[in-house]
Wavefront OBJ file of the C-alpha trace (Angstrom):
o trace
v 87.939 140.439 104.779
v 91.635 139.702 104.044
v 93.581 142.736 103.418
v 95.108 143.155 99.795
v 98.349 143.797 99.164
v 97.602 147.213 97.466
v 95.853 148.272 100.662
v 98.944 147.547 102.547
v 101.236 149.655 100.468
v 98.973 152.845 100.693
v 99.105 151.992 104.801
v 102.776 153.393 104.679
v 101.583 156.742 103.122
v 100.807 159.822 105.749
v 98.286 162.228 104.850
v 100.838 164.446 102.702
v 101.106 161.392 100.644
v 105.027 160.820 101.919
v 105.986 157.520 102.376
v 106.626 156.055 106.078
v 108.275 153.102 107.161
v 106.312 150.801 108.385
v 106.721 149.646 112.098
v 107.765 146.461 113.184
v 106.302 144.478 115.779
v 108.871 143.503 118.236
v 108.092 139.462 119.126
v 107.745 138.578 122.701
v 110.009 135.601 123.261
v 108.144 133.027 124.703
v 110.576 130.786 127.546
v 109.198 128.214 130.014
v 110.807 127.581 133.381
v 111.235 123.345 134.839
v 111.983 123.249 137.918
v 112.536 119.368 139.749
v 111.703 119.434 143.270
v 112.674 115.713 143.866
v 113.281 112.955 141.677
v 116.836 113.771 140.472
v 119.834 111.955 141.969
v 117.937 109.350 144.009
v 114.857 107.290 143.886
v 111.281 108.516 144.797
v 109.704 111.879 145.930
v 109.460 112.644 141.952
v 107.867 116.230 141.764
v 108.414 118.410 138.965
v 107.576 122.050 138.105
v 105.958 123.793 134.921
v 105.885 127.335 135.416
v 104.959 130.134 132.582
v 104.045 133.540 133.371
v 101.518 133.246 136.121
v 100.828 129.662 135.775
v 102.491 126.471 137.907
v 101.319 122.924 137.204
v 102.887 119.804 139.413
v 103.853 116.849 138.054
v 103.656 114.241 140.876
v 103.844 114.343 144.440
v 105.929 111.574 145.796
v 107.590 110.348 148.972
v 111.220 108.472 149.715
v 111.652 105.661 151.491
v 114.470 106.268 154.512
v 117.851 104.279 154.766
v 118.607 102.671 157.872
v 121.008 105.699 158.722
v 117.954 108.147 159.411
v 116.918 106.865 162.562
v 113.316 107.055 163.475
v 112.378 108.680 159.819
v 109.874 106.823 157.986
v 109.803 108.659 154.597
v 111.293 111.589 153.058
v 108.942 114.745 150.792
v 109.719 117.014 148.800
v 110.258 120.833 150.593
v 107.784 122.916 148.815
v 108.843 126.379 150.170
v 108.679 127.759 146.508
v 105.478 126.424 145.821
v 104.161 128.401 149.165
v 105.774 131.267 148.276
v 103.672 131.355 145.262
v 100.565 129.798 145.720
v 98.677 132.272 143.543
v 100.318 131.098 140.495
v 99.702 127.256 141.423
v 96.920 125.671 138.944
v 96.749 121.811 139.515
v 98.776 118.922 139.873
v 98.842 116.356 137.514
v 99.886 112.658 138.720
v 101.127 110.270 136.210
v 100.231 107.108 137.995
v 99.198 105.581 141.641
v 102.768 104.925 142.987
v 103.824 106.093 146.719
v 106.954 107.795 144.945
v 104.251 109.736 143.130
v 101.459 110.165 145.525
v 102.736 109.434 148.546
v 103.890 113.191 149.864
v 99.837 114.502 149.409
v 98.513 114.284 152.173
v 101.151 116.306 153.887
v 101.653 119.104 151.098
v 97.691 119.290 150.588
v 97.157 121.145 153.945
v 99.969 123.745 152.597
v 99.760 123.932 149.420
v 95.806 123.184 148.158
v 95.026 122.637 144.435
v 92.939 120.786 142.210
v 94.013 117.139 141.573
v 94.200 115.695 138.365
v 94.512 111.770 137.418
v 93.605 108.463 135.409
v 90.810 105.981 137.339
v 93.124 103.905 139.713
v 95.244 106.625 140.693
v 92.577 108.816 141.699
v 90.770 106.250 143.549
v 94.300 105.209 145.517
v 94.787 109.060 146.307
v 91.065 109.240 147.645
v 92.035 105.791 149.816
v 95.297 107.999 151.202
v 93.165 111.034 151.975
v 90.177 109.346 153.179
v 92.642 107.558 156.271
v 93.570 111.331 157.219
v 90.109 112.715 156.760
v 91.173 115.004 154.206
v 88.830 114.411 151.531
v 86.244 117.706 152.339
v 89.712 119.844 151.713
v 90.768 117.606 148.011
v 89.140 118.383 144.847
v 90.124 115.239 142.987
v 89.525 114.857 139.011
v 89.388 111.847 136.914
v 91.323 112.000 133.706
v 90.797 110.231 130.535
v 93.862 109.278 128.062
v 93.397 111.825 125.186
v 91.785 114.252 126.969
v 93.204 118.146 128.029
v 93.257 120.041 130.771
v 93.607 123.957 130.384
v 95.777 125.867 132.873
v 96.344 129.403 131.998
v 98.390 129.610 129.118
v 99.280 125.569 129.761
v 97.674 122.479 128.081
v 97.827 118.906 129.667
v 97.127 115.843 128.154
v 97.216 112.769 129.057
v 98.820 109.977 126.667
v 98.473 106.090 128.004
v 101.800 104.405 128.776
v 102.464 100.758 130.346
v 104.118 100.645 133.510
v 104.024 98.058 136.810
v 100.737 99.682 137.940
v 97.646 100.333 135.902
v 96.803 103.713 134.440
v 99.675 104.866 134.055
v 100.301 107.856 131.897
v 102.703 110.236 130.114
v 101.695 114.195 130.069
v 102.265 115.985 126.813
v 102.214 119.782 128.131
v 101.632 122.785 125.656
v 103.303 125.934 126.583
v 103.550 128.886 124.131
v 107.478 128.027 124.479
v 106.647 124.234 123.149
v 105.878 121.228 124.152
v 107.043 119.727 127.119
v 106.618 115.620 127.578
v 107.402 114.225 130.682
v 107.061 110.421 130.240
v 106.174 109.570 133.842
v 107.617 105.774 135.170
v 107.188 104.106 132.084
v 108.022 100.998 129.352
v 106.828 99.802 126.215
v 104.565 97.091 127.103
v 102.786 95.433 123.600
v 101.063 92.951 125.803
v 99.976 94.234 129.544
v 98.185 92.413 132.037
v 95.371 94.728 131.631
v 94.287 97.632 129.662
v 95.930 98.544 126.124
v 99.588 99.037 124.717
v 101.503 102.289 125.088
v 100.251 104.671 122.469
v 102.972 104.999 120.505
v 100.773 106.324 117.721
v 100.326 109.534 119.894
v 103.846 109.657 120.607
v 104.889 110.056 116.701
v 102.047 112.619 116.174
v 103.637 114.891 118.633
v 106.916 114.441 117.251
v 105.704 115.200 113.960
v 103.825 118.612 115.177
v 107.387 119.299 117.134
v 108.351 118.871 120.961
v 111.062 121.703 122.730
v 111.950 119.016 125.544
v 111.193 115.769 126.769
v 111.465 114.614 130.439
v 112.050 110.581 130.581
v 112.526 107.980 133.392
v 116.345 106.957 133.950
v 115.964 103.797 136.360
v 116.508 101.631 133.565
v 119.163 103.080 131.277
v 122.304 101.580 132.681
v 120.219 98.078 130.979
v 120.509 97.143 127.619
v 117.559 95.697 125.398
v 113.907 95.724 126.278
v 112.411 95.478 129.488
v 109.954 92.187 129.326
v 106.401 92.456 129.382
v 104.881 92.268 132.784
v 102.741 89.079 131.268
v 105.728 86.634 131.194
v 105.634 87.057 135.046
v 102.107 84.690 134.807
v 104.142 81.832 133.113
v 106.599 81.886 136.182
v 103.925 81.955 139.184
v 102.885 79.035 137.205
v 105.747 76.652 137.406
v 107.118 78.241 140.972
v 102.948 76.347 141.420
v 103.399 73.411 139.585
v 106.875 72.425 141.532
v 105.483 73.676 145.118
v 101.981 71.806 145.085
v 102.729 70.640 148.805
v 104.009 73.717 150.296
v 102.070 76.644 151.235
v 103.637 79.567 149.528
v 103.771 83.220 150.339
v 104.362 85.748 147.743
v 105.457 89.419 148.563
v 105.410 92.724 145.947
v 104.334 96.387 146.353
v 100.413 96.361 147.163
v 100.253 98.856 144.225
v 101.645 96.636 141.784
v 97.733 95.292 140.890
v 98.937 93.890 137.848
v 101.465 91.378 139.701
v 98.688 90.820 142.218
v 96.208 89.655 139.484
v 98.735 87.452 138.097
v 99.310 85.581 141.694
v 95.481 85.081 142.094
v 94.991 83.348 138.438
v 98.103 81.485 139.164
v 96.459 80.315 142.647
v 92.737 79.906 140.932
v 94.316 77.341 138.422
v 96.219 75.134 140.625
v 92.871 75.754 143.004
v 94.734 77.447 146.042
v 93.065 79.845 147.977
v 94.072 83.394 148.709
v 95.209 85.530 151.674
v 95.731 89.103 151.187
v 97.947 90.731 154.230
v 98.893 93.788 154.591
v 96.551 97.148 155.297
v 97.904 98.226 152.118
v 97.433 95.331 150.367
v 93.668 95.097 151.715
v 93.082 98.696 150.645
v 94.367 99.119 147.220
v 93.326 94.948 145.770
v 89.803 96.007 147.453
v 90.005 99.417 145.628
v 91.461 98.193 142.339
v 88.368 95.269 142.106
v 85.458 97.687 142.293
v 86.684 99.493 139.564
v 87.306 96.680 137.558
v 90.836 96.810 137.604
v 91.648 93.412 138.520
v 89.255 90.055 138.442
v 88.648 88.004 141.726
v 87.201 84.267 141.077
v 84.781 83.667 142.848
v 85.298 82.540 146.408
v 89.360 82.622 145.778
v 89.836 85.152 148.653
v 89.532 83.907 152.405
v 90.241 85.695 155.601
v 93.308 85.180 157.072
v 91.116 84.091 160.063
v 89.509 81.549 157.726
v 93.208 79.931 156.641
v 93.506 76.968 158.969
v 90.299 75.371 157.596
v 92.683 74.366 154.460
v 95.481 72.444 154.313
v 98.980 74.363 153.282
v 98.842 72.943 149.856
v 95.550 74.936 149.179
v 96.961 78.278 150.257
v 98.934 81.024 148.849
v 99.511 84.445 151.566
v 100.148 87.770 149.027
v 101.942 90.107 151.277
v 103.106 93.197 151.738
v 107.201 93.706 153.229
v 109.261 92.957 149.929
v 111.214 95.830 150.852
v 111.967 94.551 154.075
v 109.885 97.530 155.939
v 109.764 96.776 159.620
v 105.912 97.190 160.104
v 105.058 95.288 156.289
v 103.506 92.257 157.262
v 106.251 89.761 155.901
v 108.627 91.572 158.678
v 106.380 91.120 161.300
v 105.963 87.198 160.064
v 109.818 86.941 159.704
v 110.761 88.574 162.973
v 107.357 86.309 164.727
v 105.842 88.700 165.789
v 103.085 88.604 163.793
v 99.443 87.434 165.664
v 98.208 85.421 162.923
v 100.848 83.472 160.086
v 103.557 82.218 161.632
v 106.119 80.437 159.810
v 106.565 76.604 158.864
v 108.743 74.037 157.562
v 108.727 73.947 154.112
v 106.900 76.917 153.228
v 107.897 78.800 150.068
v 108.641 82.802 150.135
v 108.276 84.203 147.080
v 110.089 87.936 146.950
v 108.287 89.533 143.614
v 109.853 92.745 143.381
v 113.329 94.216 142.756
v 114.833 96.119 146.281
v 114.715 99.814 146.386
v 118.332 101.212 146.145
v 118.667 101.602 150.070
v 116.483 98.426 150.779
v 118.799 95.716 150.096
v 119.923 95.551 153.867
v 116.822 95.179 154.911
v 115.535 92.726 152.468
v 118.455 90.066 153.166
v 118.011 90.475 156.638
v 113.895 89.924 156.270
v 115.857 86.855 153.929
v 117.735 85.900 156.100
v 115.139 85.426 159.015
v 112.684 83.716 156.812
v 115.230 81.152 156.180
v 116.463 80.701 159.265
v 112.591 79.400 160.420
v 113.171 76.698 157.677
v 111.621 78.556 154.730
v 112.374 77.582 151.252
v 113.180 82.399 149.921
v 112.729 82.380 145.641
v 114.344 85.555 145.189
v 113.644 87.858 141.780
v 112.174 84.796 139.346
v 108.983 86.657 139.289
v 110.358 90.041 138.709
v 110.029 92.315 135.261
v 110.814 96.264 135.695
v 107.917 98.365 135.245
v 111.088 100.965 133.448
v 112.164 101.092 130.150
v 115.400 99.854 129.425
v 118.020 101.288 126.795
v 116.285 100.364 123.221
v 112.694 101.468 124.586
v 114.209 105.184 125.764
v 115.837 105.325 122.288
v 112.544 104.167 120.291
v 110.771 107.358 122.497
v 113.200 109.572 121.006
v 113.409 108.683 118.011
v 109.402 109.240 117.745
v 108.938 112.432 119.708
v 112.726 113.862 118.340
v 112.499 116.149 120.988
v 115.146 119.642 120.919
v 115.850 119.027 124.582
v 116.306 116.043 126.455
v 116.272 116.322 130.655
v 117.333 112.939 132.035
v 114.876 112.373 135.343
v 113.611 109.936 138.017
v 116.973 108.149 139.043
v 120.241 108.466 140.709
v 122.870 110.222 138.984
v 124.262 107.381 137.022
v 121.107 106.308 135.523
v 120.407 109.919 134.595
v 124.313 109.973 133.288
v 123.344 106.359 131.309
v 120.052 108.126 129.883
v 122.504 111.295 128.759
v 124.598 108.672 126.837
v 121.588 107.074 125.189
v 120.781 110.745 123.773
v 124.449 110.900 122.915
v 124.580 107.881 120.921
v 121.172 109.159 118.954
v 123.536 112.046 117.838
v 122.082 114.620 120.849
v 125.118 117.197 121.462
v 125.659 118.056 125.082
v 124.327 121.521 124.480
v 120.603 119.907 124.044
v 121.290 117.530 126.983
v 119.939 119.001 130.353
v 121.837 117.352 133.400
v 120.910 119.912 136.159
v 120.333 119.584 139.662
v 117.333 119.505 142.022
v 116.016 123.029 142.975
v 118.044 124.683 139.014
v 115.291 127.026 137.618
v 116.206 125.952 134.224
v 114.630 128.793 131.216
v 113.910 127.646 128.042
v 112.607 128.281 124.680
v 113.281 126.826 120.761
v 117.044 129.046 120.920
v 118.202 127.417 123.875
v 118.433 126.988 127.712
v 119.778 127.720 130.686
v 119.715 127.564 134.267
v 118.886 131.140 135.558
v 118.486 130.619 139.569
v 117.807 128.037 142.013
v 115.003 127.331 144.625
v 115.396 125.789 148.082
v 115.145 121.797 147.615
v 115.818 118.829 149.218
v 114.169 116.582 151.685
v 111.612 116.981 154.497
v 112.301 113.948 157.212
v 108.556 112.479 158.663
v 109.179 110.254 161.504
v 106.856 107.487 162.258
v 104.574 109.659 164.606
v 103.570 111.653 161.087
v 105.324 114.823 162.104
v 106.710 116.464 158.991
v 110.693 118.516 159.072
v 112.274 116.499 161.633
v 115.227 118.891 161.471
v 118.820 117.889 161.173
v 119.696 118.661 164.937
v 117.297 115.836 165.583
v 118.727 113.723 163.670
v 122.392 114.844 164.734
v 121.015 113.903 168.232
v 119.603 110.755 167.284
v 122.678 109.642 165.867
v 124.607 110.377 168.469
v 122.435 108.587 171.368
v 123.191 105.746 169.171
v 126.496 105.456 168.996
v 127.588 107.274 171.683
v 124.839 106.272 174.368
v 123.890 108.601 177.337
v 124.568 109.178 180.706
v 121.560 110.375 182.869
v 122.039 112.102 186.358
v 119.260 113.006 188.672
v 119.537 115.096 191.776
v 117.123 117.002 194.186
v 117.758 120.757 195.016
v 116.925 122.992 197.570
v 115.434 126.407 195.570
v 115.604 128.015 198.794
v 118.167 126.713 201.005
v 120.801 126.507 198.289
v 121.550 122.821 199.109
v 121.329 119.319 197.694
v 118.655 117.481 199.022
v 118.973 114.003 197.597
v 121.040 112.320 194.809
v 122.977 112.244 192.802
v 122.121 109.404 190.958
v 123.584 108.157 187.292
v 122.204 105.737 185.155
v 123.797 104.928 182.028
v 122.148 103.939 178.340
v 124.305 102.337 175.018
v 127.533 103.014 177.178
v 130.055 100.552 177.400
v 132.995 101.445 179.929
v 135.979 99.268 179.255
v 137.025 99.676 183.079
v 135.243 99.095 186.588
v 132.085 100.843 185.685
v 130.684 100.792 189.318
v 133.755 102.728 190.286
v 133.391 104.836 187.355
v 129.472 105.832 188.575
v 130.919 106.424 192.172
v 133.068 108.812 191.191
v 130.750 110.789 188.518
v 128.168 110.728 191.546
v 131.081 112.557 193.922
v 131.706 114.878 190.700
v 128.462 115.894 190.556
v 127.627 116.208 194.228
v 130.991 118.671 194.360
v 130.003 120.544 191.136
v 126.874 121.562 192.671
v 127.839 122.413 196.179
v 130.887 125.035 194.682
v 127.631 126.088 192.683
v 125.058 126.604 195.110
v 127.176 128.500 197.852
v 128.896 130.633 195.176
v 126.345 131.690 192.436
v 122.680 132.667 192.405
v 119.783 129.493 191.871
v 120.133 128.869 188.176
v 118.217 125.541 187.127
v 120.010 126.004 183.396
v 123.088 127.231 184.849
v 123.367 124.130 187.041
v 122.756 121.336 184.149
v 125.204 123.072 182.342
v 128.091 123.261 185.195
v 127.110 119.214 185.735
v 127.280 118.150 182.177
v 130.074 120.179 181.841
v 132.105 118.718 184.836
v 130.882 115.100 184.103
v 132.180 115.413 180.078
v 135.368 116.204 181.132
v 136.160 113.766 183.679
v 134.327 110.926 181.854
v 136.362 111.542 178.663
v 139.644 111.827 180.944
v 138.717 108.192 182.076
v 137.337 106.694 178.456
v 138.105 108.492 174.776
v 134.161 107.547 174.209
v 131.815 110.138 176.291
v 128.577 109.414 176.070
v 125.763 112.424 175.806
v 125.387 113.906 179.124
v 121.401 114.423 180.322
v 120.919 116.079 183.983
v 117.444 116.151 185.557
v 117.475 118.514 188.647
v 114.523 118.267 190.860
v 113.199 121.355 193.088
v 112.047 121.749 196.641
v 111.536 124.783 198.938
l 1 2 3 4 5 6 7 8 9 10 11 12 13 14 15 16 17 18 19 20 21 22 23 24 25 26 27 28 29 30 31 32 33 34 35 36 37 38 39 40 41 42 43 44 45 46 47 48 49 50 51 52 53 54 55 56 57 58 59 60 61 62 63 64 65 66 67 68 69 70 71 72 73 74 75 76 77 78 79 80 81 82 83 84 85 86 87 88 89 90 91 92 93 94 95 96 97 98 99 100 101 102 103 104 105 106 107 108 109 110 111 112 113 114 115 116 117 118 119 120 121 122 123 124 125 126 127 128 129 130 131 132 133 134 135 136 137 138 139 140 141 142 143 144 145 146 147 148 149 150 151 152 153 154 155 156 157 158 159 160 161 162 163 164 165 166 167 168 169 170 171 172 173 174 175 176 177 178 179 180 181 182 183 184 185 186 187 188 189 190 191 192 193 194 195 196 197 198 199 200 201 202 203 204 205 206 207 208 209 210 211 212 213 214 215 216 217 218 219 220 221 222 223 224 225 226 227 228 229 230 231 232 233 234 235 236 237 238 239 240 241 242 243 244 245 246 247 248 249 250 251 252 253 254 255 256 257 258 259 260 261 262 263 264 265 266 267 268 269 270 271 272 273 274 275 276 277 278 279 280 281 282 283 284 285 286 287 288 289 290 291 292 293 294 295 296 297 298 299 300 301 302 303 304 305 306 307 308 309 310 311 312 313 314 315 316 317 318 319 320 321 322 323 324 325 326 327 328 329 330 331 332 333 334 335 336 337 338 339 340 341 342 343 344 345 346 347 348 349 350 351 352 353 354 355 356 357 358 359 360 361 362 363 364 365 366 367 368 369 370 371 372 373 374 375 376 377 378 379
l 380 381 382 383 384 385 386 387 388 389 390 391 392 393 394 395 396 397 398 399 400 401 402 403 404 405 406 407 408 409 410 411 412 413 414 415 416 417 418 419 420 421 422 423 424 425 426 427 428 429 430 431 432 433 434 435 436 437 438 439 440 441 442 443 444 445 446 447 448 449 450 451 452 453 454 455 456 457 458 459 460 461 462 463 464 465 466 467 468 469 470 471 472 473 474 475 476 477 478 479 480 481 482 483 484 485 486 487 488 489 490 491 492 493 494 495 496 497 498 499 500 501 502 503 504 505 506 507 508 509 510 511 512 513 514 515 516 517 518 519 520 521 522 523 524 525 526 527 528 529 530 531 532 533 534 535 536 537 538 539 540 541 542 543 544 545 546 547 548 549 550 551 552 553 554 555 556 557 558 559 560 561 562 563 564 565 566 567 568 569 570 571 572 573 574 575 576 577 578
């Protein structure tokens, strides 16, 4: 029963009928830490941090595709030494769509760092594919996610809200803390008429604004672009005339494997002008394969062959979709441009389609892959059949204005489209003060009074080289770098443990090292260096294996860089005998 206000009154009475003064309840102030493991200041291995009281959620889980300048690295993930520091507090992740920048670090944090998984159908289904190639999928407790519906973590709500972006399912995450509400918009743009599934719900979008959001979290890779992004349909109309005007060529089209939607467009395009279709590419295989037994893209019937079954039709009736548009040296397009693939091999006339926009870090590699397929006599169509799956400068504003958010924290970019997104909230009359442009790792504390960054976390990259292993360190990397530029000098020799002498050797071989003189003076002499170095050694010290590659590499630096200003890395192999 409600209390009257008369009862109240005699509540501030003691039993001698004195009045006391009521006591105040002192508020708790409610704050919510963000934390960005990845995804700030460069593209890919997006990971983000929602931490209140005892409770963590993830947003994403992404890798990095390596420059050319990390030899032997394949892909870059987040470090997650916070996250194993406090695993206890660790409630899900939450992935806003199927994208390797998104997904693509799981299977290597899983094993550390286990949680429940949640997602829409197609990402889910893409992150079993990942796990199931590892065996991994007894340790993953994966959970498909409707649009609408909420996940409770703690003192943390999740919901998902659908968005359009260049893969289906995609989805924003509208995340209810005590502090507020926290949107994170995912990869995203305002698509009114998608290949499949329905329009961004921009409905939802002004009912949370309405009810009140503390901060959103939006995509940047667009901002620097004015206007709207175009819908990902109007790519259709252009497979259809690059068709029409290549009816005698066989043409090869290359995008992400994960882009469905631009997959599905290819295959109508090839069904109407009655072409049949190659898919190549593991990736490829996997996720179209994956992505039609959900119903997430429509095959005709009999429009897929083999590529085993592709000679039986003449050029004209055959379009290849392929993997490589970034130029990656095992995609199959690479292998076809550098022919070494076992099956396509390249012909006069044929048509290369590139359907996909290079990866900041990729354009090297994509005109050389270019380049190549030219070179064979290839007719390269570069970016006709590209739309961004990000929302350029009027679709960020239109999110604003509809969620009017107290915060704004530009994400997902490089620092000048996070700067660009800043000036978009600038020019909506945002003062810096509400304008969060922090740094991966900032432990950033907020609430409705304000912000600010209290400590920071270890961050950065972990290095994976292509045999899988995770935290290829630095020195690694250092040494890698220096083989290749500076080459290396071997020297063998066989040792006497017991006697103290040499028995055979030296010999030097040299790797990547270019000697501008005689060079088969200059190995004469490094063999009589050595060959002195260790007989002072042996008949002056005690046996020392390290001690003796040391004195050698020592001796042979020196005199090599008193002959050349390059000196290559110095690698002695001493061999024992009694």
């Amino acid at each position: 029963m409600a209390e009257t206000k008369t009862a109240r009154r005699q509540s501030t009475k003691n039993s001698s009928g004195r009045k006391t003064r009521a006591k105040k309840k002192k508020e708790k102030i409610s704050k919510v830490r963000v934390i960005s493991l990845g995804g700030l200041d460069h593209i890919g291995m997006n990971m983000t941090l929602i931490e209140y009281e005892d409770s963590i959620i993830i947003v994403d889980c992404g890798m990095a595709f390596a420059d050319d300048t990390l030899l032997g690295i394949d892909l870059i993930i987040p470090d997650i030494t916070y996250l194993k520091q406090n695993k206890k507090k660790i409630k899900a992740l939450f992935v806003t769509h199927g994208h390797e920048d998104h997904i693509g670090a799981i299977p290597y944090i899983l094993n550390e760092v286990n949680m429940p998984i949640y997602a829409t159908g197609l990402s889910i289904a893409l992150i079993k594919k990942k796990l199931e190639e590892r065996k991994m999928t007894d340790i993953a407790k994966l959970n498909t996610i409707g649009y609408g519906e909420i996940i409770k973590c703690g003192k943390i709500k999740v919901e998902y809200v659908r968005t359009n972006h260049s893969i289906s399912d995609a989805a924003a995450l509208a995340i209810t803390t005590p502090a507020g509400v926290i949107f994170h918009t995912g990869d995203f743009k305002v698509d009114y008429t998608p290949v499949y599934g329905d329009a961004i719900d921009l409905w939802r979008f002004a009912e949370l604004g309405k009810a009140g959001v503390l901060a959103v979290l939006c995509d940047s890779t667009n901002a620097l672009r004015e206007g709207f992004t175009m819908s990902e349909k109007t790519v259709g109309e252009t497979f259809d005339n690059i068709f029409a005007e290549n009816s005698k060529h066989r043409l090869i089209i290359a995008t992400f494997a994960s882009n469905v939607d631009r997959v599905q467009q290819a295959i109508n395009s090839a069904h109407k002008y009655k072409r049949k279709v190659v898919l190549e590419g593991r990736s490829m295989l996997n996720i179209i394969e994956t992505a039609a037994e959900l119903g997430y893209i429509t095959v005709p019937k009999n429009t897929i062959i083999s590529v085993d079954e592709m000679n039986q039709y003449p050029d004209s009736r055959i379009v290849i979709i392929s993997t490589g548009s970034q130029g990656e040296p095992m995609a199959a397009l690479s292998r076809i441009a550098a022919n070494t693939h076992k099956k396509i091999s390249i012909k006069t006339g044929d048509v290369i389609v590139f359907s996909s926009h290079p990866i900041p870090g990729n354009e090297k590699a994509v005109t050389n892959v270019m380049n190549e397929l030219s070179r064979m006599g290839a007719d390269v169509i570069f970016q006709q059949t590209h739309v961004s799956g990000h929302a350029c400068q009027e679709e960020i504003k239109l999110i604003y204005a509809l969620l009017k958010p107290k915060y704004i924290f530009p994400i997902h970019g490089e620092y000048r489209h996070r700067q660009g997104n800043a000036a978009i909230a600038y020019a909506m009359g945002y003062k810096e003060k509400n304008v969060l442009m922090c740094d991966i790792g900032d432990i950033i504390e907020m609430d409705s009074k304000g912000w600010k960054v209290v400590d920071h976390v270890q961050a950065g990259g972990i290095y994976v080289d292509n045999s899988g292993v995770a935290d290829v360190g630095r020195t690694i990397l250092d040494d890698r770098k220096d083989l290749s530029e500076r080459g290396v000098l071997i020297i063998t020799a066989c040792i006497s443990k017991s006697g103290g002498y040499v028995v055979s050797g030296p010999e030097v071989f040299t790797r990547g090292w270019a000697y501008s003189g005689d060079s088969e003076k200059l190995i004469e002499d490094v063999k009589e260096i050595v060959y002195n170095s260790l007989e002072s050694y042996l008949q002056e010290n005690r046996y020392s294996r390290g001690k003796i590659k040391m004195v050698i590499a020592d001796a042979v630096r020196k005199f090599v860089r008193g002959r050349n200003n390059n000196a290559p890395m110095v690698l002695p192999f001493i061999l024992e005998t009694d």
